[in-house]
C-alpha positions as CSV (number, residue, x, y, z in Angstrom):
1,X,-34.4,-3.9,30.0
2,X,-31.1,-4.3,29.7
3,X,-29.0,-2.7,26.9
4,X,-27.6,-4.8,23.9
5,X,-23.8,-4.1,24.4
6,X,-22.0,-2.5,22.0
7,X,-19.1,-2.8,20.0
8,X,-15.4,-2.8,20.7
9,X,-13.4,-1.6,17.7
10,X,-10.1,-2.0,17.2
11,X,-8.5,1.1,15.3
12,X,-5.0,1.1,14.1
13,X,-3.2,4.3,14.1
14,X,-0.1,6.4,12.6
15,X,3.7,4.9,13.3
16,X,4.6,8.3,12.9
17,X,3.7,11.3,11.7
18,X,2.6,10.1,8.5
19,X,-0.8,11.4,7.2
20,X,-4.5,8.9,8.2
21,X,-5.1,8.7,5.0
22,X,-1.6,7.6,3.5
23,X,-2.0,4.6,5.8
24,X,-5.8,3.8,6.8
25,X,-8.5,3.1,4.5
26,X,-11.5,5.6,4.8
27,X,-13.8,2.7,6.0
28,X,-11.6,3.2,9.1
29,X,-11.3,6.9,9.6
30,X,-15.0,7.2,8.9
31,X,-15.3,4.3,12.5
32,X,-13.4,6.8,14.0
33,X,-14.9,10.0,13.6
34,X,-18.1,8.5,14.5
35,X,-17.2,7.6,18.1
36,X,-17.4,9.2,21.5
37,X,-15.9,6.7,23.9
38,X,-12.4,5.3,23.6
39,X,-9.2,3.5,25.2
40,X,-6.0,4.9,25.4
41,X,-2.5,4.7,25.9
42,X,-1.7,8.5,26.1
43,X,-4.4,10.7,26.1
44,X,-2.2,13.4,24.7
45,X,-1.3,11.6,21.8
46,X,-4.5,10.0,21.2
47,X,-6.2,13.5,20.9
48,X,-3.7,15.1,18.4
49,X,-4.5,12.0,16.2
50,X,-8.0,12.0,16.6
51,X,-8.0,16.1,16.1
52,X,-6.4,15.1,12.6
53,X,-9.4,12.4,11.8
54,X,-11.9,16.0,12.4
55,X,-14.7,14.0,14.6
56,X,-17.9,14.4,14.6
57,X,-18.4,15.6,18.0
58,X,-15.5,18.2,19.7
59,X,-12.6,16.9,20.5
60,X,-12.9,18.3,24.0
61,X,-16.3,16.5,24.5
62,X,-14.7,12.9,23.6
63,X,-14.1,10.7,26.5
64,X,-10.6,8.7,26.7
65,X,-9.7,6.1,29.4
66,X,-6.0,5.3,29.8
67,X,-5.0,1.8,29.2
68,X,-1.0,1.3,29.8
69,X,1.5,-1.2,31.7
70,X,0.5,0.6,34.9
71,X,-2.9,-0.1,34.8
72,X,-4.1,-2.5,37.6
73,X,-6.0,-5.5,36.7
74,X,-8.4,-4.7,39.1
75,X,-9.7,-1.8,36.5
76,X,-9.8,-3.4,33.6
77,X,-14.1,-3.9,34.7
78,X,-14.3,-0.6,34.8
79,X,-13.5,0.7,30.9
80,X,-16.3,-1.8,29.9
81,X,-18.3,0.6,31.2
82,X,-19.7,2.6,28.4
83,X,-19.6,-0.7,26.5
84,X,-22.3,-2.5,28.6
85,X,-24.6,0.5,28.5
86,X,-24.7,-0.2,24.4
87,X,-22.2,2.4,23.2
88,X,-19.4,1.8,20.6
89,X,-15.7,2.1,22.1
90,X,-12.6,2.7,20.2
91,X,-9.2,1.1,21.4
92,X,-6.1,3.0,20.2
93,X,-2.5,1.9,20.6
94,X,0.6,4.6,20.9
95,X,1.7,3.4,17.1
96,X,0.4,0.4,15.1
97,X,-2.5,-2.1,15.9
98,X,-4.3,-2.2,19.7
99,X,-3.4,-5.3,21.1
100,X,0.2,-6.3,19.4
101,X,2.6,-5.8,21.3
102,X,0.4,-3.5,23.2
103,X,-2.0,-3.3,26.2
104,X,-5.0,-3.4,24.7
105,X,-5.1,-7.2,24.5
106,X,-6.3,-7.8,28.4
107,X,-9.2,-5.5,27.3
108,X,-10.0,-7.5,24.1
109,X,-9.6,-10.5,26.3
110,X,-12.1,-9.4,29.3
111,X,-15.0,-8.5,26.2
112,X,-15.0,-11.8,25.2
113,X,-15.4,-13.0,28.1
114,X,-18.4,-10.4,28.7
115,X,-19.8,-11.3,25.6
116,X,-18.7,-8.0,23.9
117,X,-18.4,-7.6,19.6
118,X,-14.5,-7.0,18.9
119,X,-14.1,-5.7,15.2
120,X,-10.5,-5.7,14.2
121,X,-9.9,-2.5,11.8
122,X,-7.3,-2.6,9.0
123,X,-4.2,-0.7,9.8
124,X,-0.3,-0.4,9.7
125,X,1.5,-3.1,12.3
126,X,4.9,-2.6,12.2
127,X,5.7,-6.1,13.1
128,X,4.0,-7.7,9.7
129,X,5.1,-4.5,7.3
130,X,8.3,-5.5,8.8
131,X,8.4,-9.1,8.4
132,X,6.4,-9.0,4.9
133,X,9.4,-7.0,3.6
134,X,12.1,-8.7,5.1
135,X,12.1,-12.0,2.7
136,X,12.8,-14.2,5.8
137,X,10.3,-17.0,6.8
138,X,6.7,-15.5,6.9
139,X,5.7,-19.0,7.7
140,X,7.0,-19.5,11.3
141,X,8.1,-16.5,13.0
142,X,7.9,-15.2,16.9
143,X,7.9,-12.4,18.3
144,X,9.9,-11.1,21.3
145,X,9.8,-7.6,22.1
146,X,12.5,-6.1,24.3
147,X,15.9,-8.1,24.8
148,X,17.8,-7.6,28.0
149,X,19.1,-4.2,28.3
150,X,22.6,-6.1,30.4
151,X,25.3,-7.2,28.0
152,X,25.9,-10.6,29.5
153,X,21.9,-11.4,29.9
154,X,21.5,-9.9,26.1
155,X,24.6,-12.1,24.5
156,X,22.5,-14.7,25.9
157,X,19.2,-13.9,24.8
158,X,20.5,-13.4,21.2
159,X,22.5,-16.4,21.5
160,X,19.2,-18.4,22.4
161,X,16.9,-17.0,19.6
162,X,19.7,-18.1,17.1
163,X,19.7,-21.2,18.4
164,X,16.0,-21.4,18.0
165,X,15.9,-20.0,14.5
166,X,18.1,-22.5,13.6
167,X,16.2,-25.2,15.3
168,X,12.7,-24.3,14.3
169,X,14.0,-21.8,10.9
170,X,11.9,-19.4,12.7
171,X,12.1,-15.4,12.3
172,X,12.8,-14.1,15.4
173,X,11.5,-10.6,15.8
174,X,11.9,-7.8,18.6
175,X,12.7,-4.9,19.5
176,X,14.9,-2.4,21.1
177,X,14.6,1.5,22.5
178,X,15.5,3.4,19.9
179,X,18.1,5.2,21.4
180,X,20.0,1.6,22.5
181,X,19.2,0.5,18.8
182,X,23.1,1.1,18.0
183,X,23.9,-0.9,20.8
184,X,21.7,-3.6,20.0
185,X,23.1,-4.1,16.5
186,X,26.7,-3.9,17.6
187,X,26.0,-7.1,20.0
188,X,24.1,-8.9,16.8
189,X,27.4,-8.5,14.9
190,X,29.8,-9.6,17.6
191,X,27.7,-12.5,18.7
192,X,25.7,-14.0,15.8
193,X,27.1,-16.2,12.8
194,X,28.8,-14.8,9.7
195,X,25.6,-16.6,7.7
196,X,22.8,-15.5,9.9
197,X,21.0,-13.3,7.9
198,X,19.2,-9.8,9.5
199,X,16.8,-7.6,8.4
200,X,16.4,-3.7,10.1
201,X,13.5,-2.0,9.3
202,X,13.3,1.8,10.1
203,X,10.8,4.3,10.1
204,X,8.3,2.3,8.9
205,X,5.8,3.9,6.7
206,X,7.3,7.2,7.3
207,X,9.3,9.0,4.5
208,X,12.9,8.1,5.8
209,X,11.9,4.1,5.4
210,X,14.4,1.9,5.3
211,X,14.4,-2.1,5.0
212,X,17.4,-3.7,4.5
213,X,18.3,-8.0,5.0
214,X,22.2,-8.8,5.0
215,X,23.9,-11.7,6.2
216,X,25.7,-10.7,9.6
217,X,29.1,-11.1,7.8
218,X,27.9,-8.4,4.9
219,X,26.7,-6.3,7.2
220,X,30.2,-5.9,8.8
221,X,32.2,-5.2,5.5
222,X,29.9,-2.3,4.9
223,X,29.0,1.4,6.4
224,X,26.3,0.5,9.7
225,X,23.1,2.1,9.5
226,X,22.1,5.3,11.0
227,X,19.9,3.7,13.6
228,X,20.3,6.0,16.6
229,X,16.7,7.9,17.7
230,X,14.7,6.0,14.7
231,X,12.2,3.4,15.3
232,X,13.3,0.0,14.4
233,X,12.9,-4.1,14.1
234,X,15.2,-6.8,13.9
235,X,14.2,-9.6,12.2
236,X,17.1,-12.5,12.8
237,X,17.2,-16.0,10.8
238,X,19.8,-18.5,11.2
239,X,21.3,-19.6,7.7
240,X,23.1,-22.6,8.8
């Protein structure tokens, strides 16, 4: 007889280093203590925040798969596995909520299409905390991820999603290595309207937080941000 499948949960973890229970609701920690089989980004990572959930079983006994950009398509079959034989599987991102922004999603896709439970778990996503805080349009937004890293090809992109935003008064969202952020924000302010208004949010639900919206022209008349090594988003609309 074969065995019912089982379910494929979808826990959010820490942006930082921000204590579980500051950020998940114990409905969600419990789900994860409970489980032996999950995906991964970094195993490394994914243990020390498991370790600080205290599992049921060891920690060492826990079995992780690594889910990342590298992995082929062709293996994606393979980490339904334990899900097909009828046990539970956790999927945990590197920061936030599996499959935003994040790998996860191909695996979410394939269960559906084996006929697999997905449970989505309440957690911190940096892209909503961001945009819920931002007072830009929470109606129609996009996200974009990573802009070019080459000046000309970035002046363009940022150029483009202005346009858009204007078009569509769309919130553009996205992101940048933290250590370009500085870099990012100085090729906003040289290439976007006066009126455009931006929002940076930093460190997100960690204790240097910081969420500040300014038109691009108030921006310039005061001190810049402190955005170098800190994990942030840009949130752009066009006020025009």
């Amino acid at each position: 007889m074969t065995a019912k499948p089982g379910t494929l949960y979808l826990i959010p973890c820490t942006l930082g280093d921000t204590p579980a229970g500051q950020v998940l609701p114990q409905h969600v920690i419990d789900i994860a203590r409970k489980l032996r089989h999950f995906v991964v980004e970094q195993p490394k990572t994914a243990r020390q925040f498991l370790a600080a959930l205290k599992p049921e079983q060891p920690i060492q006994s826990l079995h992780l798969a690594s889910l990342n950009e590298h992995t082929a398509p062709g293996d994606l079959a393979e980490l339904l596995t334990p899900l097909l034989a009828g046990e539970d599987v956790g999927i945990l991102s590197e920061a936030g909520c599996p499959g935003i922004a994040d790998p996860g999603a191909d695996l979410v896709g394939l269960a559906h299409r084996n006929g697999i439970r997905v449970v989505p778990l309440v957690g911190p996503s940096s892209i909503l905390l961001a945009l819920m805080a931002s007072g830009l349009n929470g109606q129609r937004f996009a996200f974009h991820g990573y802009l070019p890293i080459e000046d000309t090809e970035r002046t363009k992109a940022i150029a483009a999603l202005e346009a858009e935003s204007a078009k569509r008064k769309q919130t553009q969202l996205f992101i940048e290595t933290p250590y370009r952020n500085e870099k990012l924000f100085g090729a906003l302010l040289a290439h976007c309207h006066p009126q455009t208004l931006l929002c940076i949010a930093t460190d997100l639900t960690l204790p240097g937080e910081s969420i500040r919206t300014r038109s691009i022209a108030q921006w310039k008349s005061q001190p810049l941000p402190q955005l170098n090594r800190r994990p942030s988003l840009f949130l752009l609309l066009a006020n025009r």
